[in-house]
NURONU-250540 format. One record per residue: residue number from 1; residue in one letter; chain; x negated, y, z negated of N, C-alpha, C in turn. Coordinates in steps of 0.05 Angstrom, whole numbers, plus 32768, in hexadecimal, padded with zeros to 4 digits. Atoms other than C-alpha are relative to their C-alpha. Example, Ala and Ser with C-alpha at 12.3 -4.5 7.8 and 13.67 -1.06 7.14 Angstrom:
   mike   doza   selum   neast   nnorth    nup   caeast   canorth   caup   ceast   cnorth    cup
      1      A       A    7FEE     7FE8   8000     7F0A      7FA6   7F64    7FEE     8018   8000
      2      S       A    8010     7FE8   8001     7EEF      7FEB   7F71    800F     8016   7FF2
//
This chain:
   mike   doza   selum   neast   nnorth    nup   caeast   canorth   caup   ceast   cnorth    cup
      1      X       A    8003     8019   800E     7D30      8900   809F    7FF1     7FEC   8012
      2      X       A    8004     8010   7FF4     7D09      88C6   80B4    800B     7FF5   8015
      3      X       A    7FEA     8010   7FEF     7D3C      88A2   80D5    8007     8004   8015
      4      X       A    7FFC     7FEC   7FE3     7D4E      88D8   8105    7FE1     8001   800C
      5      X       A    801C     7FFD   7FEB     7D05      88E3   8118    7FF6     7FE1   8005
      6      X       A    8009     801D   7FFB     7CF9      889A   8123    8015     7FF6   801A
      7      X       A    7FF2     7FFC   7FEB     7D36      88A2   8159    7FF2     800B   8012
      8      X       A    8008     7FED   7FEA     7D16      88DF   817B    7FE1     7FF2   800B
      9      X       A    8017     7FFD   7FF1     7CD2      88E5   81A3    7FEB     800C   7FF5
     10      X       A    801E     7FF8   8008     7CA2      88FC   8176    7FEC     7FF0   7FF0
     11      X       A    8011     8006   8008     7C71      88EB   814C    8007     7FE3   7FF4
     12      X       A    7FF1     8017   8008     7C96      88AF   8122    8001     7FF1   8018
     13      X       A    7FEB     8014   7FEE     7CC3      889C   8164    7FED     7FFA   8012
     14      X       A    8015     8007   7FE1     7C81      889B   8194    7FFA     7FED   7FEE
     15      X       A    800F     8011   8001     7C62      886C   815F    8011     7FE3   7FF9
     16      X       A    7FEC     800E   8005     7C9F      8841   8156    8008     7FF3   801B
     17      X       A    7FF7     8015   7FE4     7C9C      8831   81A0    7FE5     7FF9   8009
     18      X       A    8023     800D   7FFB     7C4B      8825   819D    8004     7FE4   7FEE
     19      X       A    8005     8016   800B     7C5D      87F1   8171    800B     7FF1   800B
     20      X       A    7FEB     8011   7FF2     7C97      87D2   8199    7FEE     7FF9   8014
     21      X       A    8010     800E   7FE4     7C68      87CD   81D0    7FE9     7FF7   7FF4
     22      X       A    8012     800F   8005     7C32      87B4   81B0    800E     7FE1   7FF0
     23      X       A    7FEC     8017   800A     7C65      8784   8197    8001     7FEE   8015
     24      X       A    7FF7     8008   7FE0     7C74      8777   81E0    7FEB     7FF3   8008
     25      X       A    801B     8016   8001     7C2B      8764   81E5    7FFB     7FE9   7FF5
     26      X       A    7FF9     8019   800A     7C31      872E   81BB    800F     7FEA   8008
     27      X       A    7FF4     8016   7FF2     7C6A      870D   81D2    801D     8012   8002
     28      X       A    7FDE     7FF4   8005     7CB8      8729   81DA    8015     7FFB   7FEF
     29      X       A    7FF9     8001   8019     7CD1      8706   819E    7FFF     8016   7FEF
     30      X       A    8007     7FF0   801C     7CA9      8736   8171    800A     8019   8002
     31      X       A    7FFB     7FE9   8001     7CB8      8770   8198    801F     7FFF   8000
     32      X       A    7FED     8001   800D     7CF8      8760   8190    800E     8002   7FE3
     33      X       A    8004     7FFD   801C     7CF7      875C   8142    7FF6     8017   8001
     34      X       A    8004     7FE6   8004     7CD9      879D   8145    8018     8013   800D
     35      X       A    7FE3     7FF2   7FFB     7D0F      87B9   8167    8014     8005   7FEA
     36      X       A    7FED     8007   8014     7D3D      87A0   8139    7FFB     8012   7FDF
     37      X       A    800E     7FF5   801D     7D15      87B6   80F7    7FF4     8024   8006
     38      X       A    7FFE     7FE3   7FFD     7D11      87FE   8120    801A     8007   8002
     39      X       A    7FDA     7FFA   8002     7D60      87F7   8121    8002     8009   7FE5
     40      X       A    7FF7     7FFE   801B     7D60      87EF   80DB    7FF9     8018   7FF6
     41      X       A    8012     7FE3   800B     7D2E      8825   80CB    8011     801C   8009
     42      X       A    7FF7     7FE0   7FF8     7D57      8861   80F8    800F     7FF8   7FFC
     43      X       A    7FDD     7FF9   8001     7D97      8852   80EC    8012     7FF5   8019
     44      X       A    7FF3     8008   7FE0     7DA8      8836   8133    800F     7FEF   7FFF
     45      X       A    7FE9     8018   7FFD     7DE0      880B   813E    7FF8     7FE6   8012
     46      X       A    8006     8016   7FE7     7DD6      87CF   815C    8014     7FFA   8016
     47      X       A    7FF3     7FFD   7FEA     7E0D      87DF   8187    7FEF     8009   8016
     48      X       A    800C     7FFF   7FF2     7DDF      8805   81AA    7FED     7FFA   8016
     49      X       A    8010     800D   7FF1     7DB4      87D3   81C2    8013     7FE5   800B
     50      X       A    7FF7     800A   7FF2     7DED      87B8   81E2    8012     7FE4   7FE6
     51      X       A    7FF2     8018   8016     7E03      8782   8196    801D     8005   8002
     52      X       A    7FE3     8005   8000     7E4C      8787   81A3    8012     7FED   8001
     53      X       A    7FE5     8020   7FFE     7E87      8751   8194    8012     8007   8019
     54      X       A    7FF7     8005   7FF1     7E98      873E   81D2    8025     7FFF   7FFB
     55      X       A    7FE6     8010   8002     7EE4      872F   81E5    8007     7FE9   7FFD
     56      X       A    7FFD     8025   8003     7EDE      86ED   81EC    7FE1     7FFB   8000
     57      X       A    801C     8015   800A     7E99      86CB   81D3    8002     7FE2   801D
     58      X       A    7FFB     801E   7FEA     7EAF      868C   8205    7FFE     800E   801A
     59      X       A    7FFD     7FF3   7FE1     7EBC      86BD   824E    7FE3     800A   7FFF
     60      X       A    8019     7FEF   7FF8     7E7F      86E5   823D    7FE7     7FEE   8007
     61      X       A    801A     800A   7FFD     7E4B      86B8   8234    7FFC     7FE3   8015
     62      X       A    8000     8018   7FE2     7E67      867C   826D    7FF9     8014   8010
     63      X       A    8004     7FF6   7FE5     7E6E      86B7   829C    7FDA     8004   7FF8
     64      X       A    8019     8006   8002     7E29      86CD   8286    7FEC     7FF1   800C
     65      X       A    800F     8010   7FF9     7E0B      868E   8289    7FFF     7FF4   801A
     66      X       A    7FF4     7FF8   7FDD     7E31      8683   82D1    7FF0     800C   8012
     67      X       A    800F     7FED   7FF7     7E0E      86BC   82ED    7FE9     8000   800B
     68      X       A    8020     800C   8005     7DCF      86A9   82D5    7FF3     7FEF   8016
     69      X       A    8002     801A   7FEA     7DD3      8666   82F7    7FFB     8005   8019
     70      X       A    8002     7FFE   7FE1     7DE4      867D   8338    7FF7     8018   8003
     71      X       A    8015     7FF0   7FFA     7DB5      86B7   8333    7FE4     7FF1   800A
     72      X       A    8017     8006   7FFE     7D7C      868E   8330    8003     7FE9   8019
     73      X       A    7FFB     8010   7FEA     7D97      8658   8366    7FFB     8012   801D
     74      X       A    7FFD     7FF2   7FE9     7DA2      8691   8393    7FE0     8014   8001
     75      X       A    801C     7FF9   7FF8     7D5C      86AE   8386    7FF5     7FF3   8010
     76      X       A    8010     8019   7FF7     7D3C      8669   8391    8001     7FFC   801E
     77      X       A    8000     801A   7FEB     7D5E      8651   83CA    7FFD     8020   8011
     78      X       A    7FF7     7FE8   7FE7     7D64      869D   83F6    7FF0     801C   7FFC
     79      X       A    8010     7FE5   8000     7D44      86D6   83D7    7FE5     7FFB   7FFC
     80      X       A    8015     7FFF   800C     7CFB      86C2   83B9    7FF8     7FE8   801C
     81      X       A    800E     8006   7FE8     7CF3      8698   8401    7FFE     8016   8017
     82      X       A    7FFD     7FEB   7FF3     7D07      86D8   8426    7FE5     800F   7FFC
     83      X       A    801F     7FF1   8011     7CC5      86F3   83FB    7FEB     7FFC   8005
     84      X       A    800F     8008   7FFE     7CA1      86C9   8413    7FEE     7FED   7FE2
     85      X       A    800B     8006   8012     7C99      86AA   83C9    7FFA     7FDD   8001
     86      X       A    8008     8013   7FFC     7C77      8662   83C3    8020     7FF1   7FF9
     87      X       A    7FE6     8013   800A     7CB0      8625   83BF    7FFF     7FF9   7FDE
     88      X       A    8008     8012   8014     7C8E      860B   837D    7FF7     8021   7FF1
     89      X       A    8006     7FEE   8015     7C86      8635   833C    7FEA     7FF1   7FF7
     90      X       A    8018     800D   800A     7C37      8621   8331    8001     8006   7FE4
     91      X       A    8002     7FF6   801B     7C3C      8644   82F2    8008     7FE9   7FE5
     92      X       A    7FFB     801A   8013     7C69      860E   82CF    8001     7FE7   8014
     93      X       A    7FFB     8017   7FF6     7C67      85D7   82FB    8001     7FE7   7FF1
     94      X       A    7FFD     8019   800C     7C54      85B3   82C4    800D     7FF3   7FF0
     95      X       A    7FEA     800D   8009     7C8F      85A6   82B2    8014     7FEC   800D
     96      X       A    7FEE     8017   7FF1     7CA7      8576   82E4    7FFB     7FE3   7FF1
     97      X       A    7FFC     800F   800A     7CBB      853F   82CB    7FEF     7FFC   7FE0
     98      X       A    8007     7FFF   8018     7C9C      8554   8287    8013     7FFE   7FE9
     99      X       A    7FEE     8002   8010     7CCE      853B   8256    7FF8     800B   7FE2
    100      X       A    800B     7FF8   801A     7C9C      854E   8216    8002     8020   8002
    101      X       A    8001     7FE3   7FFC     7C98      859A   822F    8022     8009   7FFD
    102      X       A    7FE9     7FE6   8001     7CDF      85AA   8234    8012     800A   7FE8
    103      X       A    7FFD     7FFA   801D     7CF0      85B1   81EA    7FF4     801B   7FFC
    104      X       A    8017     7FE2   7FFB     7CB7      85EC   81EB    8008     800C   800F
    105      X       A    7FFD     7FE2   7FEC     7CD0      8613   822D    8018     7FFF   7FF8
    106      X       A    7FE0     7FF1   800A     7D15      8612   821A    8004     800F   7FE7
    107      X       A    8000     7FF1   8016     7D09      862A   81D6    7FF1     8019   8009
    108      X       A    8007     7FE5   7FFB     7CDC      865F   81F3    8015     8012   8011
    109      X       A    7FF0     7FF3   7FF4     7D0E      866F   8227    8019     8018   7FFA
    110      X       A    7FEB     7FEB   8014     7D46      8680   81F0    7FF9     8012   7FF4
    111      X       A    8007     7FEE   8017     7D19      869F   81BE    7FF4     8016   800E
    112      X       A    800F     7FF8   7FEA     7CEB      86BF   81F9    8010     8012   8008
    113      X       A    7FEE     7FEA   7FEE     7D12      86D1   822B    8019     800C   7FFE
    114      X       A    7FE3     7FF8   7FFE     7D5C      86D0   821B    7FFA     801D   7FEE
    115      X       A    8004     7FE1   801B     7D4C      8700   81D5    7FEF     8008   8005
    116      X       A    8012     7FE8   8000     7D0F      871C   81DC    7FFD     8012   801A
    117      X       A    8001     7FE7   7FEA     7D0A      8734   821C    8021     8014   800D
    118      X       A    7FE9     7FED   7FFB     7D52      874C   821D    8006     8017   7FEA
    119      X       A    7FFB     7FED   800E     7D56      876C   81E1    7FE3     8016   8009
    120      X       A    800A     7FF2   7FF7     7D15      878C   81F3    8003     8010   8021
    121      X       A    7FFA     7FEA   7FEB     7D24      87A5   8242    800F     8005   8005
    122      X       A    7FF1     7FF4   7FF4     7D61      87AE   8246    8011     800C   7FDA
    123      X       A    7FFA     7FF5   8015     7D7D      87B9   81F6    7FF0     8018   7FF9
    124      X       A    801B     7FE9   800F     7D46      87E3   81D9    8002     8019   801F
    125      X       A    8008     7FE6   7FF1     7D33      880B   8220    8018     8006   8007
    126      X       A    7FEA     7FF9   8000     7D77      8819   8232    8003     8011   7FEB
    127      X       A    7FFA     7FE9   8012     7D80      883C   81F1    7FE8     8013   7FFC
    128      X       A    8016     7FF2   8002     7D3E      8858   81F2    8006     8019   801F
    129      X       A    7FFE     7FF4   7FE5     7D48      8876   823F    8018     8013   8007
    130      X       A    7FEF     7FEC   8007     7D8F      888C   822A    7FFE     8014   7FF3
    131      X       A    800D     7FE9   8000     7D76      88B9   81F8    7FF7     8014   8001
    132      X       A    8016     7FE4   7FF5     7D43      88D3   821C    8006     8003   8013
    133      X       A    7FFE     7FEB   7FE7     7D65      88E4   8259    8023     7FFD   8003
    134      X       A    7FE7     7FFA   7FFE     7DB1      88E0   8247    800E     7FDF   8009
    135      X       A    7FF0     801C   7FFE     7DEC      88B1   825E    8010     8005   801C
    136      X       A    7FFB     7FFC   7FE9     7DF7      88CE   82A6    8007     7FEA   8016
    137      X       A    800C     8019   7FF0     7E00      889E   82E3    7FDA     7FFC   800E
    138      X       A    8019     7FFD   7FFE     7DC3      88B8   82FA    7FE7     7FF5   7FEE
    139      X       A    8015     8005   8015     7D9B      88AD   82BA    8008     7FDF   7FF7
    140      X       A    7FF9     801F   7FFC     7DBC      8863   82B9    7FEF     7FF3   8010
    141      X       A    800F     8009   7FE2     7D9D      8858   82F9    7FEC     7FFE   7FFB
    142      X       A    802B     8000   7FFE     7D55      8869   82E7    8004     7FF0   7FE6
    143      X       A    8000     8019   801C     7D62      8837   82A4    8002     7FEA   8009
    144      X       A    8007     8016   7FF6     7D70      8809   82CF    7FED     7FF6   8011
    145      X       A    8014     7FFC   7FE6     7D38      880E   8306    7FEC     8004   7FEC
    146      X       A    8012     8001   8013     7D0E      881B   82CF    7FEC     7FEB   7FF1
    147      X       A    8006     8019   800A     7D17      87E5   82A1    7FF9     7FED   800E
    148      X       A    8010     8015   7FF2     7D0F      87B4   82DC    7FED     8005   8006
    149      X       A    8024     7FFE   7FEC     7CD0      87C9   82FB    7FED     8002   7FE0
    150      X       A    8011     800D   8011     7CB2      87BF   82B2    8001     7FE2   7FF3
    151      X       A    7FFC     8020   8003     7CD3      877B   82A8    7FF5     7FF4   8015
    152      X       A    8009     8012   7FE4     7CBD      876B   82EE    7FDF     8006   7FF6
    153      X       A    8021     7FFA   800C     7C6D      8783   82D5    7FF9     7FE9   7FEA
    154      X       A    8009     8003   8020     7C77      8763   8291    7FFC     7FE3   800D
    155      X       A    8008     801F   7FF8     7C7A      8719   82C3    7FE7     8001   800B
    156      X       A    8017     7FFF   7FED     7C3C      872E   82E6    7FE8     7FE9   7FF8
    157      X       A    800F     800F   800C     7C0B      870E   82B9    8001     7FDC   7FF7
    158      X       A    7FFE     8014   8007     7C2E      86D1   82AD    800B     7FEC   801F
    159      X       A    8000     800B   7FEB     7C45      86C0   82F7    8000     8011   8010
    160      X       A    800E     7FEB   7FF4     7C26      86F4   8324    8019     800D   8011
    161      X       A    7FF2     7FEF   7FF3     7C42      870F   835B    8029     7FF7   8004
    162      X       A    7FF3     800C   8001     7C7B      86DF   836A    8016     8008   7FE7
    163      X       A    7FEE     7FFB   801E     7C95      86EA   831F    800B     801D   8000
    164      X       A    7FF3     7FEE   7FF8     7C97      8730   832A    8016     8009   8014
    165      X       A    7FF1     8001   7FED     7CBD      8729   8363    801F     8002   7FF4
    166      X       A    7FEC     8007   800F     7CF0      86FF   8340    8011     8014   7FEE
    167      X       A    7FF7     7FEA   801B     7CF3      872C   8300    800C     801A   8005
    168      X       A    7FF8     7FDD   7FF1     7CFC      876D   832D    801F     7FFD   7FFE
    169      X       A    7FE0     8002   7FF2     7D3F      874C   834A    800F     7FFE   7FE9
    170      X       A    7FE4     8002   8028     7D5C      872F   8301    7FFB     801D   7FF9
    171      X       A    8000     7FEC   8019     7D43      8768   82DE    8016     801F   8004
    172      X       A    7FF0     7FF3   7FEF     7D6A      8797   8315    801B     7FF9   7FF5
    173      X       A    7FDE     800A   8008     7DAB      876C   8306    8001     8000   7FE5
    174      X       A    8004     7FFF   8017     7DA5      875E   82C4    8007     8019   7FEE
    175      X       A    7FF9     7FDF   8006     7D9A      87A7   82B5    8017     800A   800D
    176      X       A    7FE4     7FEC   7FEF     7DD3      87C2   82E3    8017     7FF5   7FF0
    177      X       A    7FE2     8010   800A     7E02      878C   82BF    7FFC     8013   7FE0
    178      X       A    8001     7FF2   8019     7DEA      87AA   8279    800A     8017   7FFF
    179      X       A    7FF6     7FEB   8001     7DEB      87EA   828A    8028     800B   800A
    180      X       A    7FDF     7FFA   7FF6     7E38      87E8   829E    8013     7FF4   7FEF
    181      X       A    7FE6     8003   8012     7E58      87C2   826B    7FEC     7FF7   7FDE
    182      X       A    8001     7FFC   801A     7E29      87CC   8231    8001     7FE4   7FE9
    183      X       A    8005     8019   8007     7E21      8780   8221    7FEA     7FF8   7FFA
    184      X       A    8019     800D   8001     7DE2      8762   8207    8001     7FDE   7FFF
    185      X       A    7FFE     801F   8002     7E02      871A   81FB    800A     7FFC   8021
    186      X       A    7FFF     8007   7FE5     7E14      8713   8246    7FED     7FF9   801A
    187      X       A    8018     8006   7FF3     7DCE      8723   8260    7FEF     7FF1   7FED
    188      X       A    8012     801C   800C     7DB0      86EF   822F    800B     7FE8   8009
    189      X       A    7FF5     8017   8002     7DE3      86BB   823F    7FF3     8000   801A
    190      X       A    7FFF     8000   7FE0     7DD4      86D0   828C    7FDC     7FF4   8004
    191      X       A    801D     8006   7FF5     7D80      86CE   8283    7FFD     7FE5   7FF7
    192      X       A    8000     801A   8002     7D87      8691   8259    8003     7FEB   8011
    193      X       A    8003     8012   7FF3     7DAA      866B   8287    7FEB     7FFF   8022
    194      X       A    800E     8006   7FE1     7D81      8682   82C4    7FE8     7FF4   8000
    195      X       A    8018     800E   800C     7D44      866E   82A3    7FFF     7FE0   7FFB
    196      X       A    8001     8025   8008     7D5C      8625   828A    800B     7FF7   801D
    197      X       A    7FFE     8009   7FD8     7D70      861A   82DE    7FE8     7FFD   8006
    198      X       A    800E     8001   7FFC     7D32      8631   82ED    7FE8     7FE8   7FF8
    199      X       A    8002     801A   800E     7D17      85F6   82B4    8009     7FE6   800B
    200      X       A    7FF8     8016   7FF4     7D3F      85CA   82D7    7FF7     7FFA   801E
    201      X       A    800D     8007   7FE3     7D2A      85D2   831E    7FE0     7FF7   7FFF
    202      X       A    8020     8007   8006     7CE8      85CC   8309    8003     7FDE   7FF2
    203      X       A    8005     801E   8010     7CF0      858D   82D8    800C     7FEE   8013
    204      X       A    7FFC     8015   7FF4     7D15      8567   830F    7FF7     8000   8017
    205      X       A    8012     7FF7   7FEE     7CE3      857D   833F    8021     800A   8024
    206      X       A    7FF1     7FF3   7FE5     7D1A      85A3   8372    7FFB     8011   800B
    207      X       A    8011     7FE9   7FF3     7CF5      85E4   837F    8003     8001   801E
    208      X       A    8006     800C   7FE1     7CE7      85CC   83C4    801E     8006   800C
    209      X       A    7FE8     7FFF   7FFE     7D29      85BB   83CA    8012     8013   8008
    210      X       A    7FF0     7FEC   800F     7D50      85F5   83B2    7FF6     800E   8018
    211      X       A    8011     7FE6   7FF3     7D1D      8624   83DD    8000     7FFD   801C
    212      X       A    8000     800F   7FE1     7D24      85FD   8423    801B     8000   8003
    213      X       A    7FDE     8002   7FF7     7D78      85F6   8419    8006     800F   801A
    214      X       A    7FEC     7FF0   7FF4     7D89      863E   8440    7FDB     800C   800E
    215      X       A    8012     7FFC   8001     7D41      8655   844B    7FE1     7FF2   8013
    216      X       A    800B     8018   7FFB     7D14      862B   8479    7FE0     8014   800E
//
């Protein structure tokens, strides 16, 4: 039946992930929506890509968002100076003190980053990677090492090296947290909030700041 071959690796399931990625080219919203509308089409659960009712809706998504926070603090101020990465994110700078812009990056952030790029690298390839090479620890491992070093690529273009940097390390955690308890609302609450920090160091111009604390 359809459905089943739109699971597997052939002819259907290779063109069902040419489209997700050309989806991905677009933007991570869409390939997101394609995801979803390839859920519908095979039969897939959206458990699989991690949609599960939490225990508590309130623990998951503070801790989450928690996480998040002091993921990206502890990038800023210790890891991405260790890198040698600039104090200042040129990319958006221009959002300091831009009070008209941050309506626009926060909506991109949620719609962007929190959903699209989670349900695409770590929902979707996770079940794509399980699959195709099982549910081993081993084969966990390369899902997670995987998926980051194409989330860490997929920032290349939009803040070069630096971004990749960044993306390597979340996409590492991020993924390791997914892959272990099978959550997709935890690592959205987590990229969301690391992203609207990041918004904030930037709009109250702290960069500097943040990056000089532990780091000199």
């Amino acid at each position: 039946m359809i459905r089943s071959r739109l699971r597997g690796f052939g002819t259907p399931g290779l063109f069902a992930i040419a489209a997700i990625v050309a989806g991905a080219l677009i933007g991570p919203p869409v390939a997101a929506i394609l995801v979803l509308v390839w859920a519908r089409l095979s039969h897939t659960p959206l458990s699989a890509f991690g949609f599960s009712h939490p225990r508590s809706w309130g623990l998951t998504l503070a801790a989450g968002a928690a996480l998040g926070a002091a993921t990206k603090i502890g990038l800023k101020a210790i890891v991405m100076p260790l890198l040698g990465a600039p104090a200042v994110n040129a990319r958006y700078h221009y959002l300091a003190g831009n009070t008209a812009a941050l309506p626009g990056i926060v909506l991109l952030v949620l719609v962007s980053a929190a959903f699209g790029e989670e349900v695409l690298f770590r929902g979707y390839l996770f079940e794509r990677f399980g699959r195709l090479f099982g549910e081993s620890r081993g084969a966990r491992l390369g899902a997670v090492a995987l998926s980051a070093a194409l989330f860490a690529l997929a920032h290349y273009p939009d803040q070069g090296v630096p971004g990749v940097q960044q993306a390597a390390v979340t996409g590492l955690l991020f993924g390791g947290l997914f892959a272990w308890r099978r959550n997709i609302w935890f690592v959205m609450a987590a990229h969301a909030a690391f992203d609207l920090v990041a918004i904030a160091l930037i709009y109250w111009s702290l960069e500097e700041s943040v990056a000089h604390a532990v780091v000199h």
